[in-house]
C-alpha positions as CSV (number, residue, x, y, z in Angstrom):
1,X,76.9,50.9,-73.3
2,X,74.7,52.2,-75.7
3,X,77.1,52.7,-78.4
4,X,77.4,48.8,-78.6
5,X,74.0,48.1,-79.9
6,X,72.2,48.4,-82.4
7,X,69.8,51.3,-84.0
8,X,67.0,49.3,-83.7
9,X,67.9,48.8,-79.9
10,X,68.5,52.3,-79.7
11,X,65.2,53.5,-81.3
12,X,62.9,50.9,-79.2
13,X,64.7,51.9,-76.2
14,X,64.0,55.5,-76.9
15,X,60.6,54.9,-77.9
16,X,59.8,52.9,-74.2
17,X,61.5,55.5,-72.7
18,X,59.4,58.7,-73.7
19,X,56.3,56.5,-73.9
20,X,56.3,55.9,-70.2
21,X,57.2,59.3,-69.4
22,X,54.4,60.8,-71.6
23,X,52.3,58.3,-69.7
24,X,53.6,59.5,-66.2
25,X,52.5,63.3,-67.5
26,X,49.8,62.0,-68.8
27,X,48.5,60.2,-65.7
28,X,49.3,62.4,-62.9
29,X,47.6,65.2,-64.9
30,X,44.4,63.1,-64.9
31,X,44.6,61.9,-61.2
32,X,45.5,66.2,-60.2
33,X,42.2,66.8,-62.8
34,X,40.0,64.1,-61.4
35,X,40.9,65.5,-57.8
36,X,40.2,69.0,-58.3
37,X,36.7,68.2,-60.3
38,X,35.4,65.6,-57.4
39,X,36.8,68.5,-54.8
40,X,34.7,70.8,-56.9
41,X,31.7,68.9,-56.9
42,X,31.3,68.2,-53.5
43,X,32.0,71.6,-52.3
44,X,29.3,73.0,-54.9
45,X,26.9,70.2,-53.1
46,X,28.3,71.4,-49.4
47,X,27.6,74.7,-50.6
48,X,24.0,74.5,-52.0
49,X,22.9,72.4,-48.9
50,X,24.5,75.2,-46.6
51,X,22.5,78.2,-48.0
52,X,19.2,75.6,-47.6
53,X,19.9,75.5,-44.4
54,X,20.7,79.2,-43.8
55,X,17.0,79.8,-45.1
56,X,15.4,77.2,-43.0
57,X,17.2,78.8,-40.0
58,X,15.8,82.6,-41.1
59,X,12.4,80.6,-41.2
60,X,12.9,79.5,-38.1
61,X,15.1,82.2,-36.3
62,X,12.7,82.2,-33.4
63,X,12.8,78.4,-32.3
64,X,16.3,77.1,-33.9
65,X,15.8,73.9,-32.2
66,X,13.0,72.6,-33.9
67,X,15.1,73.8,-37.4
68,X,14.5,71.0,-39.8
69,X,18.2,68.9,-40.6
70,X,16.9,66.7,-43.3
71,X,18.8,67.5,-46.3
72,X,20.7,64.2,-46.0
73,X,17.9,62.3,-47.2
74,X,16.4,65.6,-49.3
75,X,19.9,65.5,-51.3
76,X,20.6,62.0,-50.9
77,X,23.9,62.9,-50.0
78,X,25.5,60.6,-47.5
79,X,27.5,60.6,-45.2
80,X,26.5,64.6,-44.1
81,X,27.2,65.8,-40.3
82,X,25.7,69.6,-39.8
83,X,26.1,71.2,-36.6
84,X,24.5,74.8,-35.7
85,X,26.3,77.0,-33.1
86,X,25.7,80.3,-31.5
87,X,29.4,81.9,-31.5
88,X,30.1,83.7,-27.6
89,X,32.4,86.0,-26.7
90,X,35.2,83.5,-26.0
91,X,33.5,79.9,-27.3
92,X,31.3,78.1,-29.4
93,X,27.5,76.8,-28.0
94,X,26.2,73.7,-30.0
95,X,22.7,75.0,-30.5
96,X,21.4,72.0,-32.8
97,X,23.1,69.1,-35.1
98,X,22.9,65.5,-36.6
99,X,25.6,63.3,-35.3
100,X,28.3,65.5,-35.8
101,X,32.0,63.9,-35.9
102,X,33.3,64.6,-32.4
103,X,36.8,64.2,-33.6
104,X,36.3,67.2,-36.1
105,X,38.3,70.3,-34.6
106,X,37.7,74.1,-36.0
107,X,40.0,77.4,-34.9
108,X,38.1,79.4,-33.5
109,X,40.2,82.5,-34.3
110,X,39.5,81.8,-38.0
111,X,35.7,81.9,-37.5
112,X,35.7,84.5,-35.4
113,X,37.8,86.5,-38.2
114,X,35.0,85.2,-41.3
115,X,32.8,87.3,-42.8
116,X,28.9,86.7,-43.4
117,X,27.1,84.9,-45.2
118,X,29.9,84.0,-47.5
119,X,30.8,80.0,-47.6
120,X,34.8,78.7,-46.4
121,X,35.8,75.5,-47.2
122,X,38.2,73.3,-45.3
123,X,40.0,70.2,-45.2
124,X,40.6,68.4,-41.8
125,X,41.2,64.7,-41.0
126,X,39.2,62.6,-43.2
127,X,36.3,65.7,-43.8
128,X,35.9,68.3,-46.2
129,X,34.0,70.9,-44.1
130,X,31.9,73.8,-45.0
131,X,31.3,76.8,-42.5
132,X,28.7,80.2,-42.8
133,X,28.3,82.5,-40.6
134,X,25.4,84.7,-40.3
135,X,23.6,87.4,-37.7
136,X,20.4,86.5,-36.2
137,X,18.4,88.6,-34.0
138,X,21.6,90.3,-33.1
139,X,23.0,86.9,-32.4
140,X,26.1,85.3,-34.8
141,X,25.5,81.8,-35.5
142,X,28.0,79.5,-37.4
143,X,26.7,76.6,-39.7
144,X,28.7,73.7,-40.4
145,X,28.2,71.2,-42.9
146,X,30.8,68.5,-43.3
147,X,31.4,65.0,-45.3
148,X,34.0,62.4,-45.1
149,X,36.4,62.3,-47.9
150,X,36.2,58.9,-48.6
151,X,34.4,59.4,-51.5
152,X,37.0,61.5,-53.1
153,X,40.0,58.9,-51.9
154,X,37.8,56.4,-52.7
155,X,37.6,57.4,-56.5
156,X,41.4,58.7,-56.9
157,X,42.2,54.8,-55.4
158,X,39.9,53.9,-57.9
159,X,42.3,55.7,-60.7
160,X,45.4,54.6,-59.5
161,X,44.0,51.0,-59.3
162,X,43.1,51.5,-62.8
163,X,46.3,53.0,-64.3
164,X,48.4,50.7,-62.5
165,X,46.8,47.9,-64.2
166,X,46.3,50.0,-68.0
167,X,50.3,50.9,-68.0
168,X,51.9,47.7,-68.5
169,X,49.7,46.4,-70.5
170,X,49.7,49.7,-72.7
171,X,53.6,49.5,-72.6
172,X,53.9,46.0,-73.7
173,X,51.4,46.9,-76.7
174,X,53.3,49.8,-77.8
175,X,55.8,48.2,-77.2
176,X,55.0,45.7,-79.8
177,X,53.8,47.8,-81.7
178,X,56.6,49.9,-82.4
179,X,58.9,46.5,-82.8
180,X,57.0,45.5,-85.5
181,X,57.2,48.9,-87.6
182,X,60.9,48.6,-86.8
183,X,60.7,45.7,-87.9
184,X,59.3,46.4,-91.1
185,X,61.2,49.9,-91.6
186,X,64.7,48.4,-91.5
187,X,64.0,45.7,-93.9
188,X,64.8,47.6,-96.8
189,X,67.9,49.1,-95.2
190,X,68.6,45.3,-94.3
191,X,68.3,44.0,-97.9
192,X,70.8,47.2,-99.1
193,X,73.1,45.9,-96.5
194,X,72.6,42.4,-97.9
195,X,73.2,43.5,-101.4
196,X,76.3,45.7,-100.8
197,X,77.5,42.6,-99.0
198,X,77.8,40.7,-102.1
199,X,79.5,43.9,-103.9
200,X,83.1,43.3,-104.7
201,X,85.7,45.7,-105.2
202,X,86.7,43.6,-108.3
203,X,83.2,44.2,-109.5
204,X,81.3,47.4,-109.3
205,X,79.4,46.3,-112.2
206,X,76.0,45.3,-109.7
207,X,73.8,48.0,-108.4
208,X,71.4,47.7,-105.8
209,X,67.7,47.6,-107.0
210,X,65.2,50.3,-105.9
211,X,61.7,49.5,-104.7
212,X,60.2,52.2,-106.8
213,X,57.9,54.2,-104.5
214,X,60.7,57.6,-104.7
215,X,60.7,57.6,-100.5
216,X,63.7,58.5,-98.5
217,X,64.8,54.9,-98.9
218,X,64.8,54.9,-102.8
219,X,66.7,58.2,-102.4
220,X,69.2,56.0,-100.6
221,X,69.8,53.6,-103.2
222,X,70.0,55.7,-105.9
223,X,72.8,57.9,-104.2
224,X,74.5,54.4,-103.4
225,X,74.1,53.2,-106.9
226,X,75.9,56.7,-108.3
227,X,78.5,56.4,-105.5
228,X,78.9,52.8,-106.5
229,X,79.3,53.9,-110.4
230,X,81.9,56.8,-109.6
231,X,83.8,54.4,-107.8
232,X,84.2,51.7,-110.3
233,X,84.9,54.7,-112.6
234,X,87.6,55.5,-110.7
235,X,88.5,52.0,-110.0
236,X,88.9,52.0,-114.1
237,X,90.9,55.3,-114.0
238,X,93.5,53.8,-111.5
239,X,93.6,50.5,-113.2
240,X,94.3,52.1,-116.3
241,X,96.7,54.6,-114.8
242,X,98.7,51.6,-113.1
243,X,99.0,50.0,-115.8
244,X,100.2,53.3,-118.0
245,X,102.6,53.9,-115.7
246,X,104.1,50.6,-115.5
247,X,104.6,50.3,-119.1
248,X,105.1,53.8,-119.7
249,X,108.3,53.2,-117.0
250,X,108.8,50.0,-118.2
251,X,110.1,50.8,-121.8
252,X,112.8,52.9,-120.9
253,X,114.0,51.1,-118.3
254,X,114.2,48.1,-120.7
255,X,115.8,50.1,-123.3
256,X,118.9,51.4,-120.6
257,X,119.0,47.9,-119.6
258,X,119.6,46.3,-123.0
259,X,122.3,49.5,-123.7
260,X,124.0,48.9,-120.5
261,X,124.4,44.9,-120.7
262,X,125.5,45.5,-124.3
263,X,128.0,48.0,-123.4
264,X,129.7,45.0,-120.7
265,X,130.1,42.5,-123.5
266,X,132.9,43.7,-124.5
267,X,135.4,46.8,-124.6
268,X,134.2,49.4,-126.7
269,X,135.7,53.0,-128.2
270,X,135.1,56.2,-126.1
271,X,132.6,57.0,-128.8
272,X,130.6,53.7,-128.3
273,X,130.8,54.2,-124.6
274,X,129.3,57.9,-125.1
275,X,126.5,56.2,-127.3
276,X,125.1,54.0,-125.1
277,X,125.3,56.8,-122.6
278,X,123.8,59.6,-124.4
279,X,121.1,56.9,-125.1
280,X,120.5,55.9,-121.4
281,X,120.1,59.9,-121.0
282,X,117.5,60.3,-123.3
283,X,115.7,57.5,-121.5
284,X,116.5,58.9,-118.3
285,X,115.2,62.7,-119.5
286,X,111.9,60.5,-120.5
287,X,111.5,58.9,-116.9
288,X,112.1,62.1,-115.6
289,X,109.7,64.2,-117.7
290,X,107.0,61.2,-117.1
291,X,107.6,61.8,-113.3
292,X,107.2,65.1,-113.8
293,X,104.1,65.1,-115.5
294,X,102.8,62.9,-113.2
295,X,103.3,65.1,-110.0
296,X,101.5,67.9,-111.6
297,X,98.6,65.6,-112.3
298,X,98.5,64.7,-108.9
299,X,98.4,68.2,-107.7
300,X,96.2,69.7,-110.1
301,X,93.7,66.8,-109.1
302,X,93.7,67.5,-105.5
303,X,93.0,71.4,-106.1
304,X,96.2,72.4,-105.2
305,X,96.6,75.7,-106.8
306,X,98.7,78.4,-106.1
307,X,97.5,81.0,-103.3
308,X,97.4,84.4,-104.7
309,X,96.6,85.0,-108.8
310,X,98.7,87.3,-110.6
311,X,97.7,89.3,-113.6
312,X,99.2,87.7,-116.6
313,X,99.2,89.6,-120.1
314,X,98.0,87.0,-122.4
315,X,100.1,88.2,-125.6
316,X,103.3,88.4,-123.6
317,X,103.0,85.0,-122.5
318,X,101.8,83.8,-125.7
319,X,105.0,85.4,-127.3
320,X,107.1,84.2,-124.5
321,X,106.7,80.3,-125.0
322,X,106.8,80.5,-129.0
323,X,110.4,82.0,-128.1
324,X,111.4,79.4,-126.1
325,X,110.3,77.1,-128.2
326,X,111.7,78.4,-131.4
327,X,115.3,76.2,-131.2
328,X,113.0,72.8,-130.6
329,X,111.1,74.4,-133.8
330,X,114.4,74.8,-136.2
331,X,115.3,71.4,-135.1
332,X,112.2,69.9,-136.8
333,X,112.8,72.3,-139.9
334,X,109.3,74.0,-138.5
335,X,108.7,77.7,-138.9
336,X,106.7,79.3,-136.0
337,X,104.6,83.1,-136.8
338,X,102.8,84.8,-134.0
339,X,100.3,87.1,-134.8
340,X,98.9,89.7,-131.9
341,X,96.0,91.3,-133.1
342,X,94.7,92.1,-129.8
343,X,95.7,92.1,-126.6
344,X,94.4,90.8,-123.1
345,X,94.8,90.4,-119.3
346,X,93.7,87.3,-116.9
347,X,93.9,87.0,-113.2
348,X,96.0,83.2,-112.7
349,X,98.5,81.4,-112.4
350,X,101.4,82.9,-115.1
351,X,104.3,79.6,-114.6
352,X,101.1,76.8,-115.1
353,X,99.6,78.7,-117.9
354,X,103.3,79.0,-120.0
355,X,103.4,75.3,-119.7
356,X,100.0,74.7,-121.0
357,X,101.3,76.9,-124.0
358,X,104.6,75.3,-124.2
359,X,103.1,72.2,-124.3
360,X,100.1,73.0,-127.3
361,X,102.7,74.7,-129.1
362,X,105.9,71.7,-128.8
363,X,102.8,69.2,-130.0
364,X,102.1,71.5,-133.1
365,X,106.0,71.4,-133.9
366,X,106.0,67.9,-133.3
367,X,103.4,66.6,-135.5
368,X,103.8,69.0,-138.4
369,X,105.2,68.1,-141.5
370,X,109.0,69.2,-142.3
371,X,109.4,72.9,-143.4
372,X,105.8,73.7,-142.5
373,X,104.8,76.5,-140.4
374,X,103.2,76.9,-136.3
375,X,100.6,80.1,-136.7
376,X,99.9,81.2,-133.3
377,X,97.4,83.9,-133.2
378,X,95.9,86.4,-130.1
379,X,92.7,87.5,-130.8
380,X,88.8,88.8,-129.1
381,X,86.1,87.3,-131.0
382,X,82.9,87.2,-129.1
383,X,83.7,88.6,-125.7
384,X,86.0,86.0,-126.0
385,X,89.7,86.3,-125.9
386,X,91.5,83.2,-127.8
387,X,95.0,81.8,-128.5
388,X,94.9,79.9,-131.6
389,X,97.6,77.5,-132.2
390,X,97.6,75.9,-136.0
391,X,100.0,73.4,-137.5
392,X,100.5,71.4,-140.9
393,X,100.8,68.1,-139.8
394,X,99.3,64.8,-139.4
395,X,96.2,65.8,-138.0
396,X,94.4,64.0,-135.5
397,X,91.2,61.1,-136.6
398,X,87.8,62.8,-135.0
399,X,86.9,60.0,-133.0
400,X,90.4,60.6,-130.9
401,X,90.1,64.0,-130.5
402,X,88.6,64.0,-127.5
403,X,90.9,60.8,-125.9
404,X,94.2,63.2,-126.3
405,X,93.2,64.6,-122.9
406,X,93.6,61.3,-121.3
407,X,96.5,60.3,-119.3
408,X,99.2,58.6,-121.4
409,X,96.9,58.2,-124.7
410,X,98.6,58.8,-127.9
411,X,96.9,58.8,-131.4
412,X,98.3,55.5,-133.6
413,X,100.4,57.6,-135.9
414,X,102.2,59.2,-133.0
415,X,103.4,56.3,-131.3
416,X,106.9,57.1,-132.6
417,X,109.7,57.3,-130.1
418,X,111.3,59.7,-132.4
419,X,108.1,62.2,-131.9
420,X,109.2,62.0,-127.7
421,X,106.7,62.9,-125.4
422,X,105.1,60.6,-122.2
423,X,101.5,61.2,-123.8
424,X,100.5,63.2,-120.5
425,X,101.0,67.0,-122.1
426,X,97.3,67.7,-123.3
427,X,96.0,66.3,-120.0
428,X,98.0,68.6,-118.2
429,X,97.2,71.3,-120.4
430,X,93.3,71.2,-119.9
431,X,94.2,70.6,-116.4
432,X,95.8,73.9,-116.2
433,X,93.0,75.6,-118.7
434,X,90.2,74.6,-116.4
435,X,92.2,75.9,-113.7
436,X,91.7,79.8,-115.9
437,X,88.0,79.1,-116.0
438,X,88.7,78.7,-119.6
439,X,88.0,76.1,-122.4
440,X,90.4,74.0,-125.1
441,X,88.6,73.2,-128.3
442,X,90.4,71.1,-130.7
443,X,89.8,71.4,-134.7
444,X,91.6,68.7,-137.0
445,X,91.8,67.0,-139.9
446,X,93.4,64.2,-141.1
447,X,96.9,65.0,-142.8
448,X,95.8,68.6,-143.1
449,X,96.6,69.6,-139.8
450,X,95.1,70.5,-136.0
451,X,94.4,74.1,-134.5
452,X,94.2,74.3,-131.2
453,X,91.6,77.0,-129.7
454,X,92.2,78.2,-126.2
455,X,89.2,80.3,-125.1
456,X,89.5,82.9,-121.8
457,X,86.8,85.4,-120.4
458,X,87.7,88.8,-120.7
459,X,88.5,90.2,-117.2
C-alpha cells in the first residue's frame, strides 16, 4: 500500500506516526511523574501531622482522651480522619478519633508485625492511610491518620482532561507544520523534475539551473547536469559511430555490387570473371577486418580483458611483429631495421599487445614513402622502457594527431583506398596500451615523417 504513494505521503505519514508516539511517551511519563509527586506530597503531609500527634499523645499519655485532634484546621488539610487505638492481645480498642471512615479496614496481622515509631503508608479504597505505632506506659497504641484520594484522582483527571484536549490540536499543528516544510523542501526537487521533463534525448544540450546556495540539492543538480553532459557525449559518440559504420560498410558493399552487376551484363573471359572476384575479396577482407576491429572495440570498452597476465619480453615481441610484417614491408619497397639496445619484461596480455605493434608498425609501412626505411628501436630512458617506431613518410598535420585515435578517422592525405585500412587500428592500439598501464605519444611532421613512442613501467 505504501509503495503506491508518494515520498511526501510517506514522510508525513512517518512524521504523524512517531509524533504521536513520542507524545504517548511523553504523556504517560508525565501522568506516572505527576502521580508519584502528589503521592509524595501527601504522604510527607500524613507523615508530619502523624509525628504531631505522636507528641501531643506523649504530652498527654496520662489522659489520651482529652488528646487535642485539631490538626485538620492547624494544617488546613482537608478531608483528614485520625483515629487512636490501644492494640490488645487479639483486637484493636478505639481509644479516641475524629469521624473516622467506618468503611476503612486495616490487617491486623500487619500491625501487629510493625515496628515503632517508624511511619507505613497504605492505600485502601478511596484513602491513602498512615499508621505509627508507639509504647506508652507499657501500653502499644496505633495512630492512624488517613485522607481520601480524591485529591490525587482528582488532579491525574485533571491531566488526562488536559492532554486529551492538547493532543489533537498539537497533532493537527505539527501536522501542518511539517506539510508546509514538505512543502517547501520538495519544491526544488519538483522544479528538477519539471526541467528534466522538458529534456529530450534529441537534445542534451539544456542543463538544469542550480539555486546557488552549494546544499545537498545543488549537489544534485550539478551531478545531473554532468550525467546529462556524459550522456549527450556519448549520444555524439554513438551517432558518430552509426554513421561510420554505415558508410564505412556501405562503400564496399557498393563497390561488390557495381563488380557483380557488371560482371552479369555480359559473358566475360575466365580472367575477367577472376577480376571482379579477386575485387569483391578484397572488399570482403575489408568488411571483415572492419568487423573485426569493431568486436575488439566492443570488448576492450566493456573491460573485458583476459584473466591471468603473462610475462611478455618486450624485445621479443617487438622483433616478432617487425618479422611478420616484413613481406607487407617489401611489398611497399619499405625497409624495416630493429634496433635492441635494451631489453625488458611486462606483466599483460602478449596476443593484444602484438597487435597494437603490428598495427603502429603496418601504419609506418603504409604511409612512408617508397624505398624508405621503418626504424623500430627498444630502449630504457628514464625508468622508462619505450618502443619507438619511426617512418619517412607523409607525416601527420598537428592538429590531427590527436583525432587518429578516434574510431574510423583518417587524416585527408590517407583517404586512399590503395593505403587499405578501416581507420580503427590506432584506436585499438591505445585501447590495448592503456590496457599495459602504458602511454602512446605521437611525434610528426609534415612530409618528414611520424615516430610513434610507446612508453611501459619497468616491472
Amino acid at each position: 500500500m505504501l509503495n503506491k504513494i508518494s515520498i511526501k505521503t510517506k514522510l508525513l505519514l512517518y512524521g504523524i506516526s512517531i509524533q504521536t508516539i513520542v507524545f504517548i511517551i511523553f504523556s504517560y511519563t508525565l501522568y506516572k511523574s505527576l502521580e508519584i509527586s502528589t503521592i509524595d506530597k501527601i504522604q510527607s503531609t500524613l507523615n508530619i501531622i502523624i509525628f504531631d500527634i505522636r507528641d501531643d499523645i506523649v504530652e498527654h499519655s496520662s489522659d489520651l482522651i482529652n488528646v487535642p485532634l485539631n490538626e485538620e484546621d492547624e494544617y488546613k488539610y482537608k478531608p483528614l480522619y485520625i483515629r487512636i487505638m490501644e492494640i490488645k492481645q487479639n483486637s484493636l480498642l478505639t481509644i479516641k478519633s475524629t469521624n473516622y471512615a467506618k468503611d476503612i479496614n486495616i490487617d491486623f496481622l500487619k500491625i501487629k508485625n510493625m515496628k515503632r515509631n517508624k511511619t507505613y503508608f497504605i492505600s485502601k479504597d478511596d484513602y491513602l492511610i498512615s499508621q505509627m505505632k508507639i509504647n506508652l506506659n507499657n501500653k502499644e497504641i496505633l495512630i492512624e491518620v488517613a485522607t481520601s484520594s480524591y485529591t490525587l484522582e482528582e488532579t491525574l483527571e485533571n491531566l488526562l482532561y488536559l492532554l486529551g484536549l492538547i493532543t489533537p490540536i498539537i497533532l493537527i499543528l505539527s501536522t501542518l507544520g511539517a506539510n508546509f516544510i514538505l512543502l517547501k523542501s520538495f519544491k526544488p526537487i519538483e522544479k528538477i523534475l519539471g526541467e528534466l521533463k522538458t529534456i529530450q534525448a534529441q537534445d542534451l544540450s539544456k542543463t538544469i539551473e542550480g539555486r546557488g546556495s552549494n546544499d545537498e540539492i545543488d549537489q544534485l543538480t550539478d551531478e545531473i547536469n554532468s550525467l546529462i553532459k556524459r550522456l549527450n557525449i556519448s549520444f555524439e559518440k554513438i551517432s558518430q559511430f552509426s554513421s561510420d559504420v554505415s558508410h564505412e560498410l556501405k562503400t564496399p558493399l557498393t563497390i561488390i555490387r557495381g563488380e557483380i552487376e557488371i560482371g552479369l551484363r555480359k559473358d566475360r573471359s575466365d580472367e575477367e570473371y577472376k577480376e571482379i572476384l579477386n575485387s569483391c575479396l578484397d572488399e570482403i577482407l575489408i568488411i571483415k577486418q572492419t568487423i573485426d576491429d569493431l568486436l575488439f572495440l566492443a570488448k576492450s570498452e566493456q573491460n573485458s580483458k583476459p584473466l591471468q597476465k603473462d610475462e611478455i619480453y618486450l624485445d621479443e615481441i617487438t622483433y616478432e611483429a617487425m618479422k611478420e610484417l616484413e613481406s607487407f614491408a617489401k611489398l611497399k619497397n619499405i625497409t624495416c631495421k630493429c634496433e635492441i639496445i635494451d631489453a625488458s619484461h611486462i606483466d599483460g596480455y602478449e596476443k593484444p599487445l602484438k597487435i597494437a605493434l603490428k598495427n603502429v608498425i603496418k601504419n609506418a609501412i603504409s604511409f612512408s614513402n617508397q624505398n624508405s626505411q621503418v626504424l623500430i628501436k627498444n630502449y630504457i630512458k628514464d625508468d622508462k622502457y619505450i618502443i619507438s617506431i619511426k617512418d619517412e613518410g607523409i607525416g601527420i598535420p598537428k592538429d590531427e594527431q590527436e583525432k587518429i585515435f578516434e574510431k574510423f578517422y583518417r587524416t585527408d592525405k590517407s583517404r586512399n583506398k590503395d593505403l587499405g585500412g578501416t581507420g580503427l587500428g590506432m584506436s585499438i592500439c591505445k585501447k590495448i596500451i592503456q590496457m599495459h598501464d602504458a602511454k602512446i605519444i605521437i611525434n610528426s611532421k609534415e612530409n618528414i615523417g611520424t615516430t610513434v613512442f610507446l612508453v611501459f613501467k619497468i616491472k
